[in-house]
PQR file of N, CA, C, O and H, with PARSE charges and radii, in Angstrom:
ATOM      1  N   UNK A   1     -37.071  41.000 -16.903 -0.4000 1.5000
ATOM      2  CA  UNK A   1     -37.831  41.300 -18.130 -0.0000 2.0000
ATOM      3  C   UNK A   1     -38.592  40.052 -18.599  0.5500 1.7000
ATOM      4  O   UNK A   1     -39.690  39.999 -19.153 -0.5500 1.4000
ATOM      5  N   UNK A   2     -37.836  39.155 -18.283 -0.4000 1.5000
ATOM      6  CA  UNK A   2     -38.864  37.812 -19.124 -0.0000 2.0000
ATOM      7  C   UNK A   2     -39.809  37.071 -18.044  0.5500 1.7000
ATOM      8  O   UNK A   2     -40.561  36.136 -18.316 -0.5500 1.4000
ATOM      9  H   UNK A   2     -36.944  39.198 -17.833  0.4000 1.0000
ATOM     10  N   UNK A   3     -39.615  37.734 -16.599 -0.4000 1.5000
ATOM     11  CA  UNK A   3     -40.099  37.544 -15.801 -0.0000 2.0000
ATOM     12  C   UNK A   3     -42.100  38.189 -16.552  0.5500 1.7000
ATOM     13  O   UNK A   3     -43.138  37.526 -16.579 -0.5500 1.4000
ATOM     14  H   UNK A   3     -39.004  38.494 -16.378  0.4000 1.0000
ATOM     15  N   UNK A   4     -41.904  39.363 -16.927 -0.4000 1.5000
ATOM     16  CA  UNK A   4     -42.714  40.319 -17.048 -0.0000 2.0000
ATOM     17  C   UNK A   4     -43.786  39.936 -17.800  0.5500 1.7000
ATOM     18  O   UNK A   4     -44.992  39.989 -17.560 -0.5500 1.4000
ATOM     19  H   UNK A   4     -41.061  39.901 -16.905  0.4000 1.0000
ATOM     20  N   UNK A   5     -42.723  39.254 -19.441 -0.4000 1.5000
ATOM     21  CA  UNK A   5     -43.527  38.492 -20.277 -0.0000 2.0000
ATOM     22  C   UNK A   5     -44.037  37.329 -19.921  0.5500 1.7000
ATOM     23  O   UNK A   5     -45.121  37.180 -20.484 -0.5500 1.4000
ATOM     24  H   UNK A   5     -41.743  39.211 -19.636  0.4000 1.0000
ATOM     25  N   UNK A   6     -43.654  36.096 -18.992 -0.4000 1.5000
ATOM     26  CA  UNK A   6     -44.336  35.404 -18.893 -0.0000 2.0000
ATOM     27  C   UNK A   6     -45.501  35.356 -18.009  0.5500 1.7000
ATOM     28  O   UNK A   6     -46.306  34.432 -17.892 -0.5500 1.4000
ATOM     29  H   UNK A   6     -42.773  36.217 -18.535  0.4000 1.0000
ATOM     30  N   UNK A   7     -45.469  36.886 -17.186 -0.4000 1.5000
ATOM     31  CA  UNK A   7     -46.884  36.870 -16.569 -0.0000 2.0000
ATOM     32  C   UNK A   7     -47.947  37.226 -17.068  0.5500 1.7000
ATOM     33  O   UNK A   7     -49.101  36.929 -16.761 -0.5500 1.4000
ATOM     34  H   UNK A   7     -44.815  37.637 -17.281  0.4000 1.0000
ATOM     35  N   UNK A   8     -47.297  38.290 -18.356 -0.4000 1.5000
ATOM     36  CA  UNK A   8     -47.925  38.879 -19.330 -0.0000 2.0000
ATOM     37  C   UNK A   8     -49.003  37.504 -20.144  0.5500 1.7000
ATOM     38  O   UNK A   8     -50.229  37.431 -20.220 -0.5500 1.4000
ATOM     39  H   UNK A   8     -46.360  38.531 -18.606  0.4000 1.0000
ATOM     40  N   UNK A   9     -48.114  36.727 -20.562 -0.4000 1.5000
ATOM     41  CA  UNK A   9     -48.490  35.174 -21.197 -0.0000 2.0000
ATOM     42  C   UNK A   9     -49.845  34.485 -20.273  0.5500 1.7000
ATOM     43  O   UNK A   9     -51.066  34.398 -20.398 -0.5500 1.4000
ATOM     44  H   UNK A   9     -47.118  36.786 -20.500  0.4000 1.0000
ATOM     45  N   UNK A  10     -49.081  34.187 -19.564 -0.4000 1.5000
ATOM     46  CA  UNK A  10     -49.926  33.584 -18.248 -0.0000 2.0000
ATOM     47  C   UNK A  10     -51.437  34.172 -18.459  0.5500 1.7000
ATOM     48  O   UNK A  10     -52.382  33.490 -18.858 -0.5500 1.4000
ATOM     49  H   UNK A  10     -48.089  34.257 -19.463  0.4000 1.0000
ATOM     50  N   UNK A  11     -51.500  35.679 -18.093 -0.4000 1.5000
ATOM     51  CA  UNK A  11     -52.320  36.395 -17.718 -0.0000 2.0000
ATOM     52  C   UNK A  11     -53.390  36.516 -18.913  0.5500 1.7000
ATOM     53  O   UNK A  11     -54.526  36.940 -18.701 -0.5500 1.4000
ATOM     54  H   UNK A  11     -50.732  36.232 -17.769  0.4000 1.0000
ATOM     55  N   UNK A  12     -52.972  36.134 -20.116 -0.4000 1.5000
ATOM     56  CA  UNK A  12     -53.429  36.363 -21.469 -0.0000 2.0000
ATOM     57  C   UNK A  12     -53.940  34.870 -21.577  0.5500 1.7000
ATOM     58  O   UNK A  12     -55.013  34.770 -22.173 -0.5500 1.4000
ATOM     59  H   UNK A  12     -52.050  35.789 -20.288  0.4000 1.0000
ATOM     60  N   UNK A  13     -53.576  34.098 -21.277 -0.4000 1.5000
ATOM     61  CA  UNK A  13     -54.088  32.546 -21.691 -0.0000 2.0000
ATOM     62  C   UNK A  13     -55.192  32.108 -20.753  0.5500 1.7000
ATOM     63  O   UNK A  13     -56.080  31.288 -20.990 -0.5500 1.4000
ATOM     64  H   UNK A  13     -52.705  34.180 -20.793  0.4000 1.0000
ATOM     65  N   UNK A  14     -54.946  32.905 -19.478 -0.4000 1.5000
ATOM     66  CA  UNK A  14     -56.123  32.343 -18.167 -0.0000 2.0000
ATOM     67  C   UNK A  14     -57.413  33.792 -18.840  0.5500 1.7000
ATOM     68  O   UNK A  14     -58.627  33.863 -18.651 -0.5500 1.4000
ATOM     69  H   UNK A  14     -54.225  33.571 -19.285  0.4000 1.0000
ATOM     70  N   UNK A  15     -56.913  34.303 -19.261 -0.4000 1.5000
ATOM     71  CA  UNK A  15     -58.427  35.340 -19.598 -0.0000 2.0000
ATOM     72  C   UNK A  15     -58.849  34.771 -20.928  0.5500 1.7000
ATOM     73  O   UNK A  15     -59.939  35.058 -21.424 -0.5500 1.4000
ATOM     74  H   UNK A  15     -55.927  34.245 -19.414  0.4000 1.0000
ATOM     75  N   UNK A  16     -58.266  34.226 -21.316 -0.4000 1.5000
ATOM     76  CA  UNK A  16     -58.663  34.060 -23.253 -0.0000 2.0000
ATOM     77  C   UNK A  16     -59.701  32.163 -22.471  0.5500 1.7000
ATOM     78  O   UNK A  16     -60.768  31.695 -22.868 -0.5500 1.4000
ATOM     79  H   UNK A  16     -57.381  33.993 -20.913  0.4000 1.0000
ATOM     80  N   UNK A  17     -58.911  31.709 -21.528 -0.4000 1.5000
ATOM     81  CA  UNK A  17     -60.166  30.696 -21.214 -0.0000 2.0000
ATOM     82  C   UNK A  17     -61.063  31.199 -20.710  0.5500 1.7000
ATOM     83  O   UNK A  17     -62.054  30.832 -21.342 -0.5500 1.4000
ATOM     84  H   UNK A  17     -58.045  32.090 -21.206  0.4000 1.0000
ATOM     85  N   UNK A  18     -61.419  32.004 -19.730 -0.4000 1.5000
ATOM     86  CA  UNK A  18     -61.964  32.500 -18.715 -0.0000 2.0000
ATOM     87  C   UNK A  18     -62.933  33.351 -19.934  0.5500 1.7000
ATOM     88  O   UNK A  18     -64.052  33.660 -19.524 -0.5500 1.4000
ATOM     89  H   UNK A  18     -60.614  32.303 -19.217  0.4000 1.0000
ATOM     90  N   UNK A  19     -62.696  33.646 -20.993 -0.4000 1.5000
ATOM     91  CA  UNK A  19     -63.337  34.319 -22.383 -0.0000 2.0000
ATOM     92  C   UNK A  19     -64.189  33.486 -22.773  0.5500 1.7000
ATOM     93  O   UNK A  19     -65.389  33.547 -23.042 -0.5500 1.4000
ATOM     94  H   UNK A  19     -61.787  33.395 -21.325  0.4000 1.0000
ATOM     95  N   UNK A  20     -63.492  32.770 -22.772 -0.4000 1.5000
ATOM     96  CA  UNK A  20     -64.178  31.231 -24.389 -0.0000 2.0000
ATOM     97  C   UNK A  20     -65.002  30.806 -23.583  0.5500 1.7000
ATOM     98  O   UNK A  20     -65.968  30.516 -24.289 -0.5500 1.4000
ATOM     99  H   UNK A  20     -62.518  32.721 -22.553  0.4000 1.0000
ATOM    100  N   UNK A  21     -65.395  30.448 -21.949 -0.4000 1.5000
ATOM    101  CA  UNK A  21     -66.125  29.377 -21.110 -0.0000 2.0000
ATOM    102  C   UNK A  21     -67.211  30.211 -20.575  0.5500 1.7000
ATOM    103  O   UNK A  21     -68.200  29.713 -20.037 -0.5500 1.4000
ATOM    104  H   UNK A  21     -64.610  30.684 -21.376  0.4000 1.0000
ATOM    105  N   UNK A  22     -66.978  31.878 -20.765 -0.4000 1.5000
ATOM    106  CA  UNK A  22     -68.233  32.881 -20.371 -0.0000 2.0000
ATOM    107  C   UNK A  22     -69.190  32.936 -21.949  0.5500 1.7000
ATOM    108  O   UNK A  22     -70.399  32.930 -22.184 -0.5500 1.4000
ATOM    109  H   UNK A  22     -66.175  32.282 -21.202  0.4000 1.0000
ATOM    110  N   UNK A  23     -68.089  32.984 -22.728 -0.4000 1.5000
ATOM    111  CA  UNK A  23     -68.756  33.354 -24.258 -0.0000 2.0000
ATOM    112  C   UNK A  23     -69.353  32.249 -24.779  0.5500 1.7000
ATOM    113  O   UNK A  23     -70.500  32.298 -25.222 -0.5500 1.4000
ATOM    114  H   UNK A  23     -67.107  32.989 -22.537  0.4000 1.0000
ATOM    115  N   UNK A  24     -68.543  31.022 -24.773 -0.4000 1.5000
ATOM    116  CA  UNK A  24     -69.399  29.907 -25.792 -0.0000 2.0000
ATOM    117  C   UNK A  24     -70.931  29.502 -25.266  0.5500 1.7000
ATOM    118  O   UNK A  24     -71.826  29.174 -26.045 -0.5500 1.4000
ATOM    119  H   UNK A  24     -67.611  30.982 -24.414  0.4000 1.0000
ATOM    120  N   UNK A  25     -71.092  29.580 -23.761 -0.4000 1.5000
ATOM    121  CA  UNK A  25     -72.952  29.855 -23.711 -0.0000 2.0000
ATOM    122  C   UNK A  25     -73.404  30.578 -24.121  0.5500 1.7000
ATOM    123  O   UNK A  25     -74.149  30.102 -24.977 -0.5500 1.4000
ATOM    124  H   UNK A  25     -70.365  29.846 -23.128  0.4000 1.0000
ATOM    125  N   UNK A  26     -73.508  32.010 -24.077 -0.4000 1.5000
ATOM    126  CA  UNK A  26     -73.752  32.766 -24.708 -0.0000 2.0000
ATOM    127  C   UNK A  26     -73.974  33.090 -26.083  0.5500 1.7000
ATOM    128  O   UNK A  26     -74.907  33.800 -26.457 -0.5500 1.4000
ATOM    129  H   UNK A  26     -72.903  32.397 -23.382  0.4000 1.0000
ATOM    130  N   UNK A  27     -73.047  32.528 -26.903 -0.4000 1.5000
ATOM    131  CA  UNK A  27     -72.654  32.565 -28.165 -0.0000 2.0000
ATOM    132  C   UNK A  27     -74.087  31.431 -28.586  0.5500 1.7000
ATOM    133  O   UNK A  27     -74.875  31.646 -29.508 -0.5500 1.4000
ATOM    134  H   UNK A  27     -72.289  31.951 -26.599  0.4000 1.0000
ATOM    135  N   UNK A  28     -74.122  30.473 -27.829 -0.4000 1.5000
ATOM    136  CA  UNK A  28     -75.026  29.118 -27.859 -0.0000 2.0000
ATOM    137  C   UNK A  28     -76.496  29.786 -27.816  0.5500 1.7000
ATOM    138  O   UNK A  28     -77.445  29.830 -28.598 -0.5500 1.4000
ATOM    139  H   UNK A  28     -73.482  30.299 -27.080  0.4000 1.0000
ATOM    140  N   UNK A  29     -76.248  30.246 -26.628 -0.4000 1.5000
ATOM    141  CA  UNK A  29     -78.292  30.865 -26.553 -0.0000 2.0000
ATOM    142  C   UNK A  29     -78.093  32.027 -27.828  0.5500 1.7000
ATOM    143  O   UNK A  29     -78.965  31.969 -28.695 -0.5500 1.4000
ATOM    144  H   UNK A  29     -75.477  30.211 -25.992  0.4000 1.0000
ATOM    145  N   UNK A  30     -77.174  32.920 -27.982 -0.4000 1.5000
ATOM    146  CA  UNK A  30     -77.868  33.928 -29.308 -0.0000 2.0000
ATOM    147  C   UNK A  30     -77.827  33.027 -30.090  0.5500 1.7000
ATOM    148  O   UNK A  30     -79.025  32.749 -30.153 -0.5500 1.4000
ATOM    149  H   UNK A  30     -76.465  32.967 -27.277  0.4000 1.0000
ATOM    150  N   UNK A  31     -77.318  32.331 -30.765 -0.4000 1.5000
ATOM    151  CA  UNK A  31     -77.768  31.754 -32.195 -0.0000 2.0000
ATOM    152  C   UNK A  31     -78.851  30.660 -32.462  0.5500 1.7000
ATOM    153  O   UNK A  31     -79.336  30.334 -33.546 -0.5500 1.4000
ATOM    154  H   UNK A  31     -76.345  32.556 -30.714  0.4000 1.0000
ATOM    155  N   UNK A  32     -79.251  29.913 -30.552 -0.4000 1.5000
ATOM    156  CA  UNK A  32     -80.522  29.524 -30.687 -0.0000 2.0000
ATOM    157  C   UNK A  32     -82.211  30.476 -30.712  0.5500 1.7000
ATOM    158  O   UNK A  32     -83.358  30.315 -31.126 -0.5500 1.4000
ATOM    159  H   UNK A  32     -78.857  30.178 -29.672  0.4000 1.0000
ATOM    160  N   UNK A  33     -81.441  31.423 -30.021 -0.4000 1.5000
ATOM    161  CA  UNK A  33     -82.419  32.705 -30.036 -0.0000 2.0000
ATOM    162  C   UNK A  33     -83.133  33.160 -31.918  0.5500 1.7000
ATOM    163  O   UNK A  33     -84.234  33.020 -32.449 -0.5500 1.4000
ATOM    164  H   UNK A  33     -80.509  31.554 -29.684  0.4000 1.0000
ATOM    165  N   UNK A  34     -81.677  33.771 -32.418 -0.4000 1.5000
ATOM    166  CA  UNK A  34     -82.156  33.993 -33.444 -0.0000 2.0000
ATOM    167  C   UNK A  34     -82.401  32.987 -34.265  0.5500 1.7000
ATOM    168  O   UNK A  34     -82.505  33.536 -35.362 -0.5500 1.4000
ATOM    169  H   UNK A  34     -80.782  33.885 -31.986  0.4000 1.0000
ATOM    170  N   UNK A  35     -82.571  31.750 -34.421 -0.4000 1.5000
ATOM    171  CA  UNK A  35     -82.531  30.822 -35.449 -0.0000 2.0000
ATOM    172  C   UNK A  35     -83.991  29.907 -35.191  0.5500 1.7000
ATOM    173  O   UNK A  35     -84.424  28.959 -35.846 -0.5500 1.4000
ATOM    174  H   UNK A  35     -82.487  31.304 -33.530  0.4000 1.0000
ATOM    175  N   UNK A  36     -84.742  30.798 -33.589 -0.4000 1.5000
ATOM    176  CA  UNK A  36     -85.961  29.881 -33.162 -0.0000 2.0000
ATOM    177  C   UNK A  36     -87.210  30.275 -34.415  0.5500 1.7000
ATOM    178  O   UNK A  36     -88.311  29.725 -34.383 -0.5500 1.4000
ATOM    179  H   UNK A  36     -84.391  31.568 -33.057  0.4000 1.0000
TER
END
């Protein structure tokens, strides 16, 4: 069982970077977009 959760963990922390390092460009060009 705690086997389960920590892949669960794992699996949640490598997507939440894998999130933030696709999004924060993105996030960068829309708000230079709208603010040109």
């Amino acid at each position: 069982m705690d086997k389960i959760i920590a892949d669960y963990v794992d699996n949640l922390v490598l997507f939440r970077t894998l999130y933030q390092k696709q999004l924060g460009p993105l996030m960068s060009i829309g708000f230079l977009m709208s603010h040109r």
